[in-house]
C-alpha angles and dihedrals in degrees: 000000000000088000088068097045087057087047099059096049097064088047088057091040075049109061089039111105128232101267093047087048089061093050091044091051096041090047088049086039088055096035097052088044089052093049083049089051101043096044103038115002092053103044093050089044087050086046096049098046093054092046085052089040088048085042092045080049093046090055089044084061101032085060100047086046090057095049086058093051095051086043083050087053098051092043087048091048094036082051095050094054082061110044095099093058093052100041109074134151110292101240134052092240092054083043088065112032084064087059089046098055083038098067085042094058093046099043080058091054098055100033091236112148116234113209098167123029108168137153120250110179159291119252115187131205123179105302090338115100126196124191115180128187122181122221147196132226155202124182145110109278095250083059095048090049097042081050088053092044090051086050099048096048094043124143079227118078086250121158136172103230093187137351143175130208126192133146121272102231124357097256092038131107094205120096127207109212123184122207151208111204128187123187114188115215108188101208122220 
């Protein structure tokens, strides 16, 4: 039975003529093309676009990924620069028994003599702290100045609000200076 079909199919390509037969091939050529590329070209172009449009995604993030990281690495090392300044003793008493011992450090540094040493205060602000102590003074004025100097360039965010220098007696070469001093602590 299927003998016959085939058989008169080639009677029918038979009696075509050449020029039908053309056409008949090249609209068999193009339809066949147009089935291949319908059932296996398209569908593996389609697949292949959308994998380069998900990889050109994927860069897009990755970059922007990157950019993040690098930003990550600055702040951390920003941060780090900074962390002196932010960590500080957990209670107001050990606050200002650093700055204390501070001035004191500093006052031996620069021989200068400390007569008064006294608290004067905390004044808060949001998460800024200031504590504040006045002082009195005897040294010779290099030494005063060298002590404000040591104050003023401290690790520590130390800064002299007010001060007042005068000699100690009219012939001596010792000055008494009495002084205003702020420390910042920046609280967590």
């Amino acid at each position: 039975m299927g003998f016959l079909k085939l058989q008169a199919f080639y009677t029918i390509l038979a009696r075509l003529s050449k020029r039908e037969k053309i056409i008949l091939y090249s609209a068999t050529f193009f339809i066949s093309l147009s089935l291949l590329d319908r059932s296996i070209i398209y569908p593996i172009a389609s697949k292949i676009e959308s994998l380069n449009k998900e990889i050109q995604d994927k860069e897009v993030g990755i970059v922007k990924n990157l950019r993040i990281l690098a930003q990550k690495d600055r702040i951390l090392a920003e941060s780090a620069k900074y962390a002196s300044f932010l960590n500080s003793p957990k209670t107001e008493e050990e606050q200002m028994s650093s700055l204390l011992k501070e001035i004191e450090s500093l006052a031996n540094k620069s021989s200068v003599y400390l007569v008064d040493l006294k608290p004067a205060g905390l004044k808060s602000t949001g998460s800024v702290n200031k504590y504040s102590i006045n002082l009195n003074c005897e040294a010779q004025m290099e030494q005063i100045a060298e002590f404000m100097y040591n104050i003023e360039n401290s690790n520590s965010l130390l800064s002299i609000d007010r001060y007042q220098i005068s000699p100690k007696s009219k012939e001596s070469s010792v000055a008494k200076c009495s002084m205003s001093i702020g420390k910042i602590v920046v609280s967590k």
